[in-house]
C-alpha positions as CSV (number, residue, x, y, z in Angstrom):
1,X,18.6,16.4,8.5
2,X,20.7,15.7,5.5
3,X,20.4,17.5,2.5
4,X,18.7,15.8,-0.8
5,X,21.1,14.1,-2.8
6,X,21.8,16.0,-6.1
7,X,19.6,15.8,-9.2
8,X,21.9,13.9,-11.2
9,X,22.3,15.3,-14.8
10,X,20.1,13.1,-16.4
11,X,17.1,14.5,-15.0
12,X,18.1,18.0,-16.2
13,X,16.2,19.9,-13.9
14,X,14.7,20.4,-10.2
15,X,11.0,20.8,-9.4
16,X,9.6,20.2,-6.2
17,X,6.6,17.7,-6.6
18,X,2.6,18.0,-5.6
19,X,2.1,15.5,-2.7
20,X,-1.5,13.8,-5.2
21,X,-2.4,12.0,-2.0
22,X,-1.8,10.4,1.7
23,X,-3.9,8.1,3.1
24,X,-3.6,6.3,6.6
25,X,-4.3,2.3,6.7
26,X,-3.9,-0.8,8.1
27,X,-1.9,-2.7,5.2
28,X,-1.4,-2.2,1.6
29,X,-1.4,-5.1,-0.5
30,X,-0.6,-4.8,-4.4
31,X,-2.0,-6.9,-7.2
32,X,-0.4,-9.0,-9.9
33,X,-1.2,-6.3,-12.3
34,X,0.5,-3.8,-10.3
35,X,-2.6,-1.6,-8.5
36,X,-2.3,-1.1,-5.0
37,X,-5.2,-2.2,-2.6
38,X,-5.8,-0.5,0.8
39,X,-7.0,-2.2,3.8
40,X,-8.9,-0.5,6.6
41,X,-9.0,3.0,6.2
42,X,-8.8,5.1,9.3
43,X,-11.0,8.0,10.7
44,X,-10.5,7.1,14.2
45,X,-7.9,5.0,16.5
46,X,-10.5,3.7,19.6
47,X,-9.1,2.1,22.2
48,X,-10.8,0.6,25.8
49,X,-7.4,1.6,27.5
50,X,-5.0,4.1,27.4
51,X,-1.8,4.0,27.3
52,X,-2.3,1.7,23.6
53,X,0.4,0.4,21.9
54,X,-1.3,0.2,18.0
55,X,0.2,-2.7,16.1
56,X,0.9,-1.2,13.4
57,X,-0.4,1.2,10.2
58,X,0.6,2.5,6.6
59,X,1.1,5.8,5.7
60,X,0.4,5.8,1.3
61,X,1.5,9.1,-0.7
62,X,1.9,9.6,-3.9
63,X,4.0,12.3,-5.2
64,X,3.7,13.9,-8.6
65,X,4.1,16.9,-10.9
66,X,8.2,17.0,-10.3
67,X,11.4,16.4,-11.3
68,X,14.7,15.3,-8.9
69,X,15.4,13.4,-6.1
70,X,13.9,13.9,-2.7
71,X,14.0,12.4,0.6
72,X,10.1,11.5,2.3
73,X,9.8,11.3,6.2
74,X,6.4,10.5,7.8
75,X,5.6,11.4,11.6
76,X,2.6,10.8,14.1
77,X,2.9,13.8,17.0
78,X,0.7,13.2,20.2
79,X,-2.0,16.1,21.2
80,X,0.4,18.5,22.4
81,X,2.3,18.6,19.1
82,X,5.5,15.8,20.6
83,X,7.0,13.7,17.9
84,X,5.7,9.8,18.9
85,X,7.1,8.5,15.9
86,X,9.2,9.2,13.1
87,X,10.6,7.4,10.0
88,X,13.6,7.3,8.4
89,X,13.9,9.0,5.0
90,X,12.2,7.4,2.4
91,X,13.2,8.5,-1.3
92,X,11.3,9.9,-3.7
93,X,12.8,9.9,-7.5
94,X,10.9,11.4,-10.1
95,X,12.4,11.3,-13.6
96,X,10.6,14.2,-15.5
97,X,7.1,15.5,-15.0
98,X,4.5,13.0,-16.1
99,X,6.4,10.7,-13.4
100,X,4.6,9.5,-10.1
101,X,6.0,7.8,-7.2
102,X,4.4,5.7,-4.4
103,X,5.8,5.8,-1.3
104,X,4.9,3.2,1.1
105,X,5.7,3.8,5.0
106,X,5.0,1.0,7.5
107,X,4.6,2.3,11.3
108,X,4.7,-0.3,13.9
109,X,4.6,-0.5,17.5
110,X,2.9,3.0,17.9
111,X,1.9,4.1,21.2
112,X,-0.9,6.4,22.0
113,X,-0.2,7.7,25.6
114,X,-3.8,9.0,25.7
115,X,-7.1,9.9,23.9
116,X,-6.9,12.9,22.1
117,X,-6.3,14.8,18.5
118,X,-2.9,13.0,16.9
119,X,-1.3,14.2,13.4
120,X,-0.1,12.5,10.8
121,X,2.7,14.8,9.0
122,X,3.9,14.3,5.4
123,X,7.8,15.7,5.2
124,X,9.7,16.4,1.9
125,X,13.5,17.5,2.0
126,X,12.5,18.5,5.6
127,X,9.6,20.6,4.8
128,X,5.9,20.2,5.8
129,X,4.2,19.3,3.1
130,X,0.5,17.7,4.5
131,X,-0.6,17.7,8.2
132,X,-3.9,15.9,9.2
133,X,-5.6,14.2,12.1
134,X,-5.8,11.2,13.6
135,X,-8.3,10.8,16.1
136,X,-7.9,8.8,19.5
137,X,-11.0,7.7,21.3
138,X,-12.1,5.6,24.1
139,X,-14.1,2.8,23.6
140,X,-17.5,2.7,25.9
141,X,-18.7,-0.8,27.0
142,X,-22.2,-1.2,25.7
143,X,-24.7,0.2,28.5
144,X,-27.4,-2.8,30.1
């Protein structure tokens, strides 16, 4: 992985930001006065078969409390810890410390080999920064 591009002088120093929040969705979808609105929150991914190729979801972080330039990368591993998918680096630029930033990630065409415990990792300048699940089930047809 490349290295973050240099704080430029004009933001005077480097501090390595608090990751406020990441939430896993369907869409996001942002008003005219600028607040974001999320759309179908997940707890769980269910699916009648498996393998399941998921159309698509978004991956909403927010990073705070810093100052520089960083580079964000979002990843879904399967069960046994493989990478299934991984973004490209997204950047994060915050100019001083009252600064947030809201990183939007779209994943699409995700496949989900089998049921099982997925995880959604948050990665900043290469480092771990938030790791939590994502459920796959398999949807039961309704007994008679």
């Amino acid at each position: 992985m490349a290295a973050p591009a240099a704080v430029p002088r004009s933001l005077g120093r480097f501090v390595k930001p608090d990751l406020q929040f990441s939430v896993l969705c369907d869409d996001v979808r942002r008003e005219d006065n600028g607040k974001l609105i999320l759309i179908g929150l997940y707890e769980v991914i269910a699916g009648a078969d498996y393998p399941l190729l998921y159309p698509g979801m978004a991956v909403v972080n927010r990073w705070c409390n810093g100052v520089g330039r960083f580079a964000q990368r979002v990843r879904l591993t399967d069960p046994d810890n493989g990478v299934v998918v991984e973004t490209a680096d997204s950047p994060v630029v915050l100019g001083d410390l009252r600064a947030a930033a809201t990183v939007v990630t779209l994943l699409r065409g995700i496949p989900f080999a089998r049921p099982g415990r997925y995880g959604v990792e948050v990665l900043l300048d290469g480092e771990l920064r938030q790791r939590y699940a994502l459920t796959a089930v398999t949807l039961r047809a309704p007994g008679p």
